[in-house]
C-alpha positions in Angstrom: -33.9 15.5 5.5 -35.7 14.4 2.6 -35.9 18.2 1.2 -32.4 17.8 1.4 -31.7 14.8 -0.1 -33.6 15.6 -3.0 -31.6 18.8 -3.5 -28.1 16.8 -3.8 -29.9 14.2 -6.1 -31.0 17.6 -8.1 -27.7 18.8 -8.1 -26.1 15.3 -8.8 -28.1 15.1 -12.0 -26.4 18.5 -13.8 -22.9 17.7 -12.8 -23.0 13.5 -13.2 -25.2 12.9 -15.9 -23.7 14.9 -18.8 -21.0 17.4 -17.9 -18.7 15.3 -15.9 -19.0 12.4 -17.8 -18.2 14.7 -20.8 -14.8 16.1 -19.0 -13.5 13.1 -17.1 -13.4 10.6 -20.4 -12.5 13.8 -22.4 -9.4 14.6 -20.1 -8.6 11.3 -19.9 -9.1 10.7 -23.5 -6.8 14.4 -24.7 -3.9 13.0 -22.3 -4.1 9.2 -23.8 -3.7 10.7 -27.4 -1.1 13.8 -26.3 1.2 10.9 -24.5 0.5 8.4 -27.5 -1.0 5.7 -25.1 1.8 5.9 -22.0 -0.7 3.5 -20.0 -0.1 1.5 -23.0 3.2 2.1 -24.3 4.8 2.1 -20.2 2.8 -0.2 -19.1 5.3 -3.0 -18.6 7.9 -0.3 -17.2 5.3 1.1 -15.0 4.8 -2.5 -13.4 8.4 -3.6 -13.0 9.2 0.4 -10.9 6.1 0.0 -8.7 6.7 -3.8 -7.8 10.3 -4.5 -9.0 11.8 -2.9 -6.3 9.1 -3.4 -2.7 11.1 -4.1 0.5 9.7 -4.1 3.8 12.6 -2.4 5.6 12.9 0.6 3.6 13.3 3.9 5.0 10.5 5.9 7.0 8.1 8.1 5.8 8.7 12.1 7.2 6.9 15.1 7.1 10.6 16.9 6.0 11.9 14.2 3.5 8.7 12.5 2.1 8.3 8.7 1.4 9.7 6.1 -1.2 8.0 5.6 -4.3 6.0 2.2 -3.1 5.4 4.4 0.2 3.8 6.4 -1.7 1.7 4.3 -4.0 0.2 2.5 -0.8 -1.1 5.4 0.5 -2.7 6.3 -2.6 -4.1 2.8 -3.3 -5.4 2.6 0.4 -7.6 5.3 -0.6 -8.5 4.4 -3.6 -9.3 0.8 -2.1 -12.1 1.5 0.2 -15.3 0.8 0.4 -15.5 1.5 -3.6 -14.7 -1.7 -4.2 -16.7 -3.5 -1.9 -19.8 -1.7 -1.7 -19.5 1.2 -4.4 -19.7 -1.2 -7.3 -22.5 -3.5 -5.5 -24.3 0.1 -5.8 -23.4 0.9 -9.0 -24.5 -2.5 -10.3 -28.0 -1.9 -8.5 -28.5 1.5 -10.2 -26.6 1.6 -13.6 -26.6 -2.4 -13.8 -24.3 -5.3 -14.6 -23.4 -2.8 -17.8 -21.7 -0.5 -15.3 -19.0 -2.5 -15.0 -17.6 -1.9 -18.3 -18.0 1.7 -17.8 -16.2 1.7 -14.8 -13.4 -0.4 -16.8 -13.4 2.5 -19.5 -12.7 5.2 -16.9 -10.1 3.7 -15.3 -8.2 2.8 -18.6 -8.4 6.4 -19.4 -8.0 7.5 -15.7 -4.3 6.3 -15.3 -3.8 8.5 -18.7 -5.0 11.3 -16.2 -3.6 9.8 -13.1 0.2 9.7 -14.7 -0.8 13.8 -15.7 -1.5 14.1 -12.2 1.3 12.4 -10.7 3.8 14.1 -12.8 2.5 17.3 -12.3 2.3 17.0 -8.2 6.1 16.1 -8.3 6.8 19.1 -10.6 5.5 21.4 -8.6 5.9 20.0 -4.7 8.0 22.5 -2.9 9.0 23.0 1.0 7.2 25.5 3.3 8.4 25.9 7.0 11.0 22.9 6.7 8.2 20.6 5.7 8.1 18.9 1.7 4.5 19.3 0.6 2.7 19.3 -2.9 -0.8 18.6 -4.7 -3.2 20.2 -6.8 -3.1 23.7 -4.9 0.5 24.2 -6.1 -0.1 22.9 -9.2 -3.4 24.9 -9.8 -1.2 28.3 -8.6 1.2 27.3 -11.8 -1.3 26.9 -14.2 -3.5 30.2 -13.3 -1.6 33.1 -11.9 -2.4 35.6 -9.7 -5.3 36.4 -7.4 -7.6 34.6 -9.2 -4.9 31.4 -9.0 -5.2 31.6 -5.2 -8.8 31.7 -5.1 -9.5 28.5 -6.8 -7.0 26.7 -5.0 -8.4 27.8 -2.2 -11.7 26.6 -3.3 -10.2 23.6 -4.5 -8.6 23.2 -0.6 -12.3 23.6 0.7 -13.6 21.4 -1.6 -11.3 18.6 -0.9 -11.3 18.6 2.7 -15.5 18.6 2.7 -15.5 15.5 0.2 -12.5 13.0 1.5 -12.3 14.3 5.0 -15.6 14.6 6.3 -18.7 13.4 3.3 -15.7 10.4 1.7 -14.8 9.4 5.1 -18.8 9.2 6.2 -19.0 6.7 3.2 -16.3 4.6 4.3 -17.8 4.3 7.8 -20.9 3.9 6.8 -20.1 0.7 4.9 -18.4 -0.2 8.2 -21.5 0.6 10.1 -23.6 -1.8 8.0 -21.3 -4.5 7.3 -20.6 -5.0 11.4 -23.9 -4.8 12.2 -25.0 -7.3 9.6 -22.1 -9.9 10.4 -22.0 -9.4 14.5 -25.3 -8.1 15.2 -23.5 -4.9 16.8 -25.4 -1.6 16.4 -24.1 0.8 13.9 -23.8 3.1 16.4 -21.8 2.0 18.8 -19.3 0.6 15.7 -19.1 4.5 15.0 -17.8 5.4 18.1 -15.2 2.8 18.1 -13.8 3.7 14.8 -14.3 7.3 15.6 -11.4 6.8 18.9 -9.8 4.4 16.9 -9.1 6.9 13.9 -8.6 9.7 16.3 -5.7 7.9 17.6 -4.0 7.1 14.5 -4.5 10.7 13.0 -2.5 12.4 15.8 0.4 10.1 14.9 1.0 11.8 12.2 2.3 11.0 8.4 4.6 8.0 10.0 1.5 6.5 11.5 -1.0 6.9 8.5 1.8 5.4 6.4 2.3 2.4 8.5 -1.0 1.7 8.2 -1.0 1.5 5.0 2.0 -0.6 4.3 0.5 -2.7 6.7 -2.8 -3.2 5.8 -3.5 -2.7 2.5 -1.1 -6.0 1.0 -2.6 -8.3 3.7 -5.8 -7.5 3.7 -6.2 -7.6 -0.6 -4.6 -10.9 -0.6 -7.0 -12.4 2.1 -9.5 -10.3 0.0 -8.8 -11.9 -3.3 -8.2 -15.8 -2.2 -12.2 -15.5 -0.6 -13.4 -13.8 -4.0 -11.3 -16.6 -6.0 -12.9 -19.4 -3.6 -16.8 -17.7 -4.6 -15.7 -17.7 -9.0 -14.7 -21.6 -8.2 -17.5 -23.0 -6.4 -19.9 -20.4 -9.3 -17.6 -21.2 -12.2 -20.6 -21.9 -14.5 -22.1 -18.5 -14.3 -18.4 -16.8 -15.1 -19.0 -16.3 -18.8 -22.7 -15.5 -18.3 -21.4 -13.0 -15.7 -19.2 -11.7 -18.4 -21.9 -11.3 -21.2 -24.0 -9.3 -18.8 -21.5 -6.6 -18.4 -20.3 -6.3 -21.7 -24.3 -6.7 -23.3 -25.3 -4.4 -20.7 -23.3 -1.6 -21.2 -25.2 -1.0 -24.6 -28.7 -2.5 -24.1 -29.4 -3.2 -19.7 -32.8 -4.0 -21.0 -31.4 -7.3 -22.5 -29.8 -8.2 -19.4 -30.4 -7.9 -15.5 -31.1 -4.0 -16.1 -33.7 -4.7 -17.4 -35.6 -5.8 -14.0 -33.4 -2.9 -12.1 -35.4 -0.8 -14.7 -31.8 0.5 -16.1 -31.0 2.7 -19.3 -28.1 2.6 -20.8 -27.7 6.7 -19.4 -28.3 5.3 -16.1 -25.4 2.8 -16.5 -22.8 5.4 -18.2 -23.8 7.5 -15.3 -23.5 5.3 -12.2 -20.3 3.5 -14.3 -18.7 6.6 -14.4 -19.2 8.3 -11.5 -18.7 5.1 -8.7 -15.5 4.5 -11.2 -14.2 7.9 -10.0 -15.2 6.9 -6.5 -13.1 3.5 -6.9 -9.7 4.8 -8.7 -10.2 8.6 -8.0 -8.3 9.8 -11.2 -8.6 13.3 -11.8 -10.8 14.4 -8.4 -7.0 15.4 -7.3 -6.6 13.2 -4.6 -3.4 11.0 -5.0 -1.4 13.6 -6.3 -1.1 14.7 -2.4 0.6 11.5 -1.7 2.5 10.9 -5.2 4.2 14.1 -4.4 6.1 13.4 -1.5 7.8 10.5 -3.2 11.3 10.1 -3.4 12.4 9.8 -7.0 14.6 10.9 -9.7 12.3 12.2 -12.5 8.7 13.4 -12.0 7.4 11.0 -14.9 8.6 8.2 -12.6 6.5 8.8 -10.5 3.7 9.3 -12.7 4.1 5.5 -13.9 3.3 4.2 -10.1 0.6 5.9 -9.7 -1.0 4.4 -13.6 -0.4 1.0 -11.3 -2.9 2.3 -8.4 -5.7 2.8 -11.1 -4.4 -0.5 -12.5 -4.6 -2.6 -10.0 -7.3 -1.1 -8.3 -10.1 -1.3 -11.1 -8.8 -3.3 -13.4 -7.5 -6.2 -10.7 -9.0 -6.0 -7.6 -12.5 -4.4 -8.7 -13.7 -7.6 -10.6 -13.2 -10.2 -7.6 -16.5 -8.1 -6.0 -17.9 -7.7 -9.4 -17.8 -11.8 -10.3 -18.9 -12.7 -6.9 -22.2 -10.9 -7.2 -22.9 -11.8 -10.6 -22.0 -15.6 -10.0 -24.1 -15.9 -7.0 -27.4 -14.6 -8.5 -28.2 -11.5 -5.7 -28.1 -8.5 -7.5 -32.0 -7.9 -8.0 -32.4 -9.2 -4.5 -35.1 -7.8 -2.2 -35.0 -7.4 1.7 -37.8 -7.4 4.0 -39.1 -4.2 2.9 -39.6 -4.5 -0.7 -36.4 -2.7 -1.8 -33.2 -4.0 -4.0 -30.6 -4.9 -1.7 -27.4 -2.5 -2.2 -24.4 -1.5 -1.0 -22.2 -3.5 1.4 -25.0 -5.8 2.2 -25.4 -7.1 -1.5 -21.7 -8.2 -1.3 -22.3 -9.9 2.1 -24.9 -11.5 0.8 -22.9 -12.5 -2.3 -20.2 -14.1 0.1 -23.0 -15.9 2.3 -24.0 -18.1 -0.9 -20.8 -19.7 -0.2 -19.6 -19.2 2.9 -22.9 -18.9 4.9 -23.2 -16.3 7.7 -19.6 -16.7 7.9 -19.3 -14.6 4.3 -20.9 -11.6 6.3 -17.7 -12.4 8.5 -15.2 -12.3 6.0 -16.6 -8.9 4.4 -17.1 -7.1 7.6 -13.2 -8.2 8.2 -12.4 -6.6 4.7 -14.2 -3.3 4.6 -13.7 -2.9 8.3 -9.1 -2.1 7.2 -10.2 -1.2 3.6 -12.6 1.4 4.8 -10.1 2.6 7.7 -6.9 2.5 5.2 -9.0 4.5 3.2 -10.2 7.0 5.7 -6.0 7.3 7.1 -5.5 8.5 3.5 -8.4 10.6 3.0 -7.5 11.8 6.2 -4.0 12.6 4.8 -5.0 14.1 1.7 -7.8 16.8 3.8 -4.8 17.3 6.0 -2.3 18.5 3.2 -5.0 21.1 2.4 -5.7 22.2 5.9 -2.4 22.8 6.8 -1.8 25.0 3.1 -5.0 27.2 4.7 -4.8 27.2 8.2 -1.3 26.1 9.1 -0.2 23.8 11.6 -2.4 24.7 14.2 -5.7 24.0 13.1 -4.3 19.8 12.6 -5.9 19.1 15.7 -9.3 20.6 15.4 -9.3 18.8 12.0 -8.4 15.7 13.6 -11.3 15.7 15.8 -14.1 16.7 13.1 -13.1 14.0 11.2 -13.3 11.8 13.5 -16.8 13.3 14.4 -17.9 12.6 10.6 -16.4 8.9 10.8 -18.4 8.5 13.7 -21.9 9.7 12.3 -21.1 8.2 9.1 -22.2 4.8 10.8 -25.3 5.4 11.4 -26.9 7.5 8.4 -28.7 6.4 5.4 -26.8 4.9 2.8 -28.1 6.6 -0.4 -27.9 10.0 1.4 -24.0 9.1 2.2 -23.4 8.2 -1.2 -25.1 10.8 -3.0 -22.9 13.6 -0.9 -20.0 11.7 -2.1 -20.9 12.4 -5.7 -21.9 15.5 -5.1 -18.4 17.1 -3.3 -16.2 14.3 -5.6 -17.8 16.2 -8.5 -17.2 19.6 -7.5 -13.4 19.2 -6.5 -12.9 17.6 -9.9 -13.3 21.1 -11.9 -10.6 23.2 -10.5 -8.2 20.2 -10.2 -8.9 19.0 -14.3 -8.9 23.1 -15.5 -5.6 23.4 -13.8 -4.4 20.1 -15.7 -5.8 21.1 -19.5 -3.8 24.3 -19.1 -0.5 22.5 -17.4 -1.2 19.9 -20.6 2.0 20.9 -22.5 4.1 20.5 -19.0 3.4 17.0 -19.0 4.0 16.6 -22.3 7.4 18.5 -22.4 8.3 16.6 -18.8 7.6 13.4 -20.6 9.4 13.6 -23.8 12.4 15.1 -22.2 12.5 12.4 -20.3 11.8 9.3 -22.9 14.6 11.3 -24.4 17.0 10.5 -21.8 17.6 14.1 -20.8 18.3 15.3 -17.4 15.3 16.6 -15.2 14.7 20.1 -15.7 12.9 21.5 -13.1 12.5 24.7 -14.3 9.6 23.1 -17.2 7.2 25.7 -17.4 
């Protein structure tokens, strides 16, 4: 195990702390300048169609007619929602520092550049097959490279996918869940993984009109109750708020002069872990979202396009900071447990809450990532699913539905680092098919998108 560990951490190093770096803030950087700053220029539009419009009653989601627009947005965000923000920062702060922060701030600005590229290009190119209206990044990644060649990395792309969300993502989320219930309840990680394990199992053969009733369930409650106990933390820790501030923002150029320092942090290290857990938070251009932004119902393609900008918004931007500020203000990060080593991962935010609340902030996170992590594993859950069914068909769903549970149920009880360090690893791989296919769809965003500022009718021919 440790052979093998190593190897991904090998592995990790060429793809995270150079190259994808490079393409992810390059992509998101070429689509910022070729749409003149839409996250910018729409952003105000982009809020009023996501939230100007929510109703409770609207009409069910359906594997033949798709979802609303807000339908579709909560799935997305209840994967991007996970344990990224709750734990994935608390790691990313204990290996790239406080300095991380801002990184994960830059990637997410430029993300929803890439995310609205995405978004656009999923409802461009969604189609029906066997009755059933389906799209992402394998019909997408067919348009933009033709031919044999076309179907072999979107087939790779497929693979990819349903290794890193459905089985190595959804270990992550579980694994979080694992710690955080054992920590707060005294319950073993183990038997927590079977529970969530049955308890997945049972949502997953429910099918698209279950997942998405999770989500419109779940994921408003549970980030309200979320933010008012982070808001409760910044109050009681006001002081250290500005401090809290100039150790991100210092650190993101010199860690040494900051808490990085004793992490032993350089300012690669903090780019590196910034960037990467950022992509593990908001998930623009891995591919992901664009499996549920496709199936909304909507008029134009660059509608939808502005949602999904709000997911990354509100996401990284909003909801990443309440975890960020509660660590910070409460002194833990550069903690030790028992053994010696920097406390991380879900257990650093636990231990953030406990400053105020006592044991009973082990509680209230355990609560939290217990329906973030499981919203999150519903949608990962979908988004593998959209991929089985385009290689197997219909009848491999079950047997999918039952590995993933397996994975959900292991997940509890493995080592975090390891966990976390697959995660990179398969998120990094399925970004390179999925961003090739958007540089060379570039000008079909672009055309989409000024035909459409333009007022003129939706041409769904665009090529």
């Amino acid at each position: 195990m440790e052979w093998f560990s190593a190897l991904v951490v090998s592995i990790n190093k060429v793809l995270w702390n150079v190259f994808l770096i490079v393409v992810l803030c390059g992509v998101g950087l070429y689509f910022t300048i070729r749409t003149r700053g839409i996250q910018f220029r729409r952003f105000k539009q982009s809020f009023r169609m996501t939230f100007g419009s929510i109703t409770l009653r609207g009409k069910d989601a359906s594997e033949k007619e798709g979802m609303t627009s807000f339908q579709s947005l909560l799935t997305s965000i209840s994967a991007q929602i996970g344990t990224g923000n709750l734990a994935g920062v608390a790691t990313a702060m204990v290996s790239g520092g406080p300095g991380s922060v801002f990184w994960m701030w830059v990637s997410a600005i430029l993300g929803m550049a890439t995310i609205y590229a995405e978004a656009t290009l999923a409802q461009r190119y969604k189609t029906v097959v066997n009755g059933e209206l389906v799209g992402g990044p394998v019909y997408y990644i067919r348009a933009a490279i033709k031919g044999p060649a076309g179907k072999v990395v979107a087939a790779t792309f497929s693979v990819l996918i349903i290794i890193a969300l459905g089985f190595m993502g959804n270990m992550v989320q579980a694994n979080s869940v694992g710690g955080a219930m054992e920590a707060a309840f005294g319950v073993r990680s183990e038997y927590v993984g079977v529970a969530l394990a049955i308890l997945s199992l049972l949502v997953f053969l429910g099918g698209v009109k279950r997942i998405v009733a999770v989500a419109e369930k779940v994921v408003p409650f549970m980030a309200v109750f979320f933010t008012l106990s982070s808001l409760i933390i910044m109050v009681v820790n006001f002081r250290s708020i500005i401090p809290a501030f100039y150790d991100i923002f210092v650190g993101a150029f010199n860690p040494q002069a900051v808490l990085g320092g004793v992490l032993g942090v350089s300012v690669q290290k903090s780019i590196r872990f910034g960037i990467a857990r950022g992509l593990f938070t908001h998930e623009a251009g891995m591919g992901s979202t664009p499996h549920a932004h496709a199936l909304a119902r909507v008029k134009n393609p660059c509608e939808q396009g502005l949602v999904a900008m709000m997911g990354v918004f509100v996401d990284t931007i909003v909801l990443l900071p309440l975890t960020v500020l509660a660590i910070l203000t409460s002194g833990v990060l550069g903690s030790r447990d028992v053994k010696g080593e920097f406390v991380t991962g879900i257990e650093l935010t636990q231990s953030a809450f406990a400053q105020v609340f006592g044991h009973f902030g082990y509680v209230v996170i355990a609560i939290c990532v217990f329906f973030f992590a499981f919203a999150t594993i519903m949608g990962w859950y979908f988004f593998g699913l959209a991929n089985v069914k385009y290689l197997f068909g219909k009848k491999a769903i079950p047997f999918y539905a039952v590995m993933v549970s397996i994975f959900v149920g292991v997940g509890c009880a493995l080592k975090v680092d390891l966990v976390w360090n697959l995660a990179d690893l398969f998120n990094g791989l399925m970004v390179i098919p999925n961003i090739l296919s958007l540089l060379l769809l570039g000008g079909v965003v672009i055309k989409l998108t000024k035909d459409w500022e333009a007022g003129k009718p939706y041409d769904s021919e665009i090529k």
